[in-house]
C-alpha positions, -999 to 999 in steps of 0.1 A, spaced: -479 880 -395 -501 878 -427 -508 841 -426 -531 824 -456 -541 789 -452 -555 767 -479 -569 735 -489 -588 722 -517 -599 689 -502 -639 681 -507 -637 659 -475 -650 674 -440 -627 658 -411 -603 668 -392 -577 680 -420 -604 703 -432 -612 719 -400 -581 719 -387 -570 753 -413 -604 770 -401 -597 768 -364 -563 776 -370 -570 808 -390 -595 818 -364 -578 809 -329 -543 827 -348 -561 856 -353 -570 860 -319 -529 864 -312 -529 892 -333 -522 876 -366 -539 885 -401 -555 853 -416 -576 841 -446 -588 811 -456 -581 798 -495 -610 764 -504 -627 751 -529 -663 758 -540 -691 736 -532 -672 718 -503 -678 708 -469 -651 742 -458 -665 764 -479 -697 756 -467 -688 760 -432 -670 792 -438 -698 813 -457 -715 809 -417 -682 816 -402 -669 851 -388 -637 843 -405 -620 861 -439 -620 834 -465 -619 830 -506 -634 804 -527 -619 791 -555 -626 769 -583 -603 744 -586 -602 714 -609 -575 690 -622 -541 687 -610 -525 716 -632 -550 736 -635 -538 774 -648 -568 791 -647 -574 781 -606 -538 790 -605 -544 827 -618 -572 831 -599 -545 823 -565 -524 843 -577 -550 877 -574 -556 863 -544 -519 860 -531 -516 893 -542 -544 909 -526 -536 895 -494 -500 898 -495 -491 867 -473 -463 863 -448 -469 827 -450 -490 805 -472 -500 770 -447 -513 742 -473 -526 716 -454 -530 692 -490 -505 679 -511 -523 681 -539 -522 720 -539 -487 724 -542 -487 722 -579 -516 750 -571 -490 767 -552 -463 770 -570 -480 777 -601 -498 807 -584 -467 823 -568 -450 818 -604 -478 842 -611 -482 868 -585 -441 870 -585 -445 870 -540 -419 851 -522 -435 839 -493 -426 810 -466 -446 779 -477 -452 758 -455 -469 715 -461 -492 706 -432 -495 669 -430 -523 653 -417 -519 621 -434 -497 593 -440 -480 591 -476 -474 564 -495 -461 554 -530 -429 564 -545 -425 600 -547 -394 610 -555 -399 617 -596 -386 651 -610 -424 669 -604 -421 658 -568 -389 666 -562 -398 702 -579 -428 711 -559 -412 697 -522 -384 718 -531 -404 748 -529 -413 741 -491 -396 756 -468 -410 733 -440 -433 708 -439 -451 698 -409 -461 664 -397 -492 658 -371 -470 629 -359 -440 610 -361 -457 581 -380 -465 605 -406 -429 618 -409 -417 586 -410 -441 579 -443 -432 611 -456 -397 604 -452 -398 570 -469 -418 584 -499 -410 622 -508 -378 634 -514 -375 651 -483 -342 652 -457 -350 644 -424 -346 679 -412 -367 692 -433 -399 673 -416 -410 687 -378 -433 670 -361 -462 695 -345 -492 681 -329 -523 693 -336 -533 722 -312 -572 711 -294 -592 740 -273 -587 722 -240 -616 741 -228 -644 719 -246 -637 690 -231 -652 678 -192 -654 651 -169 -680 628 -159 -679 647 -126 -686 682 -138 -713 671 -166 -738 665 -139 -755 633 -125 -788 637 -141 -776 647 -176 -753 620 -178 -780 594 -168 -799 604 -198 -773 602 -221 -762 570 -205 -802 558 -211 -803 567 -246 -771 548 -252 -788 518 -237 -769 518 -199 -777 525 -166 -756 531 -136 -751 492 -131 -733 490 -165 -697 499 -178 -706 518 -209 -681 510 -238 -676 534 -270 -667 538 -301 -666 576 -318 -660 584 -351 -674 573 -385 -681 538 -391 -656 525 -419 -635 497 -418 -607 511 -413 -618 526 -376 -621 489 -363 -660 494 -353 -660 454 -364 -631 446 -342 -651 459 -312 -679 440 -317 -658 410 -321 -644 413 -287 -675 419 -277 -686 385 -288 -659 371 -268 -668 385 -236 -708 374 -243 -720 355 -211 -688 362 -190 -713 378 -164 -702 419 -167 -725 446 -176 -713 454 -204 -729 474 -231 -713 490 -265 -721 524 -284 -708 527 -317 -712 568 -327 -712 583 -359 -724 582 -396 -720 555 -416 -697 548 -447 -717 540 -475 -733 506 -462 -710 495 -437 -734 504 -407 -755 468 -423 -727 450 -425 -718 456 -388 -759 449 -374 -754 421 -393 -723 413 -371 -739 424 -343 -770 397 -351 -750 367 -359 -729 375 -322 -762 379 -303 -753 411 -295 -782 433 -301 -795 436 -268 -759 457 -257 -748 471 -291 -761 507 -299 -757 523 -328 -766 563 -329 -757 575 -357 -744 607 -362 -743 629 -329 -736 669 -325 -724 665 -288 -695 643 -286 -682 655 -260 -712 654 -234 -705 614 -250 -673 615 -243 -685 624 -202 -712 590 -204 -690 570 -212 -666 550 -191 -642 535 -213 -631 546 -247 -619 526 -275 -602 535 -303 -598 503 -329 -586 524 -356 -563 508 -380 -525 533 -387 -546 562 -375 -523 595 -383 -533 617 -359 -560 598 -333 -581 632 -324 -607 607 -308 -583 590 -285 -572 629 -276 -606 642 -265 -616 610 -251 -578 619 -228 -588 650 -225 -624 641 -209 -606 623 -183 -613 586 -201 -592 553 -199 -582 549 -234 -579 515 -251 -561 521 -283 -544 500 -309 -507 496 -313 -507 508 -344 -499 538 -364 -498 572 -341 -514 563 -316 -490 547 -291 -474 585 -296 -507 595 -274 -515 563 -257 -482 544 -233 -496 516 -223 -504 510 -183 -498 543 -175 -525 568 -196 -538 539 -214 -541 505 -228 -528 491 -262 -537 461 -276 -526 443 -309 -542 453 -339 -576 430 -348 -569 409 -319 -598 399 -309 -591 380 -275 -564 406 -266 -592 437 -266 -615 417 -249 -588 415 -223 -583 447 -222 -620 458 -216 -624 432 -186 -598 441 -170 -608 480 -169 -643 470 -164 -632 452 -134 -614 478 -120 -628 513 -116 -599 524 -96 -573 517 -126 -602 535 -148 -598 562 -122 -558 560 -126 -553 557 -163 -581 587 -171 -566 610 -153 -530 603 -160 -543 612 -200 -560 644 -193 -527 655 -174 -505 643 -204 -531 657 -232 -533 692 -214 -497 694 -214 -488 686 -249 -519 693 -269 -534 724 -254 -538 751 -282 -519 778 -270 -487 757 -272 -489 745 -301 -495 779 -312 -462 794 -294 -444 762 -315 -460 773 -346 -455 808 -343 -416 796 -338 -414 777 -369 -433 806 -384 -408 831 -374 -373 806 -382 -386 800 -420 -389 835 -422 -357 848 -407 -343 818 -427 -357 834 -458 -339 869 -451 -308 854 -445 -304 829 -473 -320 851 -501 -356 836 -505 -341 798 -501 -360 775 -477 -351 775 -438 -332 749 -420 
């Protein structure tokens, strides 16, 4: 299949790498792909480096013909199968361009967010008429979608986002002298249970939540020590020292900043949190599963679809502080449940989240809006 993925978000997480690995691990199957972003963005960026057939586009307001036109050559130059947006914003982009270029391809909506607000106005109802699927990365975001868009239940199907299983190791196969240095620089040693936090620091990840809990379990006697990894948001990374200061926590709080090998982390640690408030996805909690790590997640948004409490993981109530203190004692305690809960969640994430099957899913829905197409005269699939 001819498959052209696009986005015109300026952001650079896991919704904008997401089409890039996609395009590239798709055309390893024997697929022809191209990636469609926006000029001067993080993607754009990354692909100009990247072995990987891409366009960039300049694209400005909302409706915006000319960006439209310029698709539209595009669309018709590549001749797509399917066009995979992974932003909402580009369906008016979308539609506008195939209105164009005159092509009747599948389209396809890739959620990686959760929606809000009341969409179900004439333009919305327009432009989500056009899809002929639209994915969800989980079933809290379908459930938002369906509250929101004017969509049918059917017309939502919840796919997982596919990880390269292959990146990810155990503390076991990272080696005993390499994870002693990494373990040093994060300020533990072999006598400590090393806590952490991955991802940006922003409120709404719950780094403050963490250090909370961690107030609580000051002086109970465990070796406990905390590393908080990743950039900051804007000043939030003060705000949280100055947490950390008025807790007395400075001493076993780390801060690292932004780090290129997360997944070496991932190997240090020995218990993973993931505080994150209605996360939509949780890739974090997922390669923290897939390096073999007890998980201690919130209950809230997707990530009790990763994390079942007590038997790959632990959930705790959101922003309680005294129940995630809990939860970290009793894993610190007891390395045998670490032991137990770790490897439970690399069995489950290897079986639901390795790439290749999520691929063999795609390829399905793929293939059934397609077929769907042939037979219904260029209408959506059911």
């Amino acid at each position: 299949m001819r498959l052209m993925h696009l986005t015109s978000s300026g952001g650079w997480g896991g919704r904008e790498m997401y089409p890039r690995t996609l395009a590239a691990v798709q055309r390893e199957r024997g697929h022809t792909t191209i990636v469609v972003a926006k000029r001067y963005t993080p993607l754009a960026r990354s692909l100009a480096e990247a072995d990987i057939r891409h366009r960039i586009l300049r694209v400005g307001p909302y409706l915006d013909p000319p960006a439209a036109l310029a698709l539209s050559r595009v669309m018709r130059e590549f001749n797509p199968d399917v066009i995979h947006i992974h932003l909402s914003r580009d369906l008016a982009l979308v539609r506008m361009a195939l209105a164009f270029c005159g092509l009747r391809p599948a389209v396809i909506l890739h959620k990686h967010i959760a929606s809000a607000g009341n969409k179900r106005d004439f333009l919305h109802r327009y432009l989500y008429g056009g899809m002929d699927k639209v994915i969800a990365v989980s079933e809290f975001v379908r459930q938002s979608l369906l509250a929101s868009c004017p969509l049918e239940p059917d017309e939502v199907e919840v796919l997982f986002n596919g990880v390269d299983t292959r990146q990810f190791i155990p503390a076991a196969e990272l080696g005993t002298q390499e994870r002693k240095r990494i373990r040093a620089e994060l300020g533990a040693d072999d006598n400590s249970v090393l806590v952490g936090v991955i991802g940006r620091l922003d409120p709404r990840k719950g780094q403050q939540w963490l250090i909370r809990a961690g107030g609580v379990l000051a002086g109970s006697g465990r070796e406990l020590r905390y590393a908080l990894v990743g950039a900051s948001e804007q000043d939030y990374r003060a705000e949280l020292e100055a947490l950390v200061a008025k807790l007395g926590l400075a001493a076993v709080v780390k801060f690292t900043g932004h780090r290129t090998d997360s997944r070496r982390l991932y190997a240090s640690l020995d218990i993973l949190v993931v505080p994150s408030f209605e996360e939509a996805f949780g890739l974090v909690a997922v390669e923290g599963m897939l390096s073999g790590l007890p998980v201690i997640a919130s209950n809230s948004g997707a990530l009790p679809e990763f994390v079942e409490g007590g038997v790959n993981g632990l959930l705790v109530e959101l922003n309680d502080d005294c129940a995630l203190a809990g939860a970290i004692a009793r894993l610190a305690d007891k390395p045998e449940l670490r032991a137990s809960l770790g490897s439970s969640a690399h069995q489950w994430a290897r079986g639901n989240l390795e790439m290749g099957l999520v691929l063999e899913r795609l390829d399905g829905l793929y293939t059934r809006c397609l077929e769907g197409r042939k037979m219904l005269g260029s209408r959506p699939c059911e």
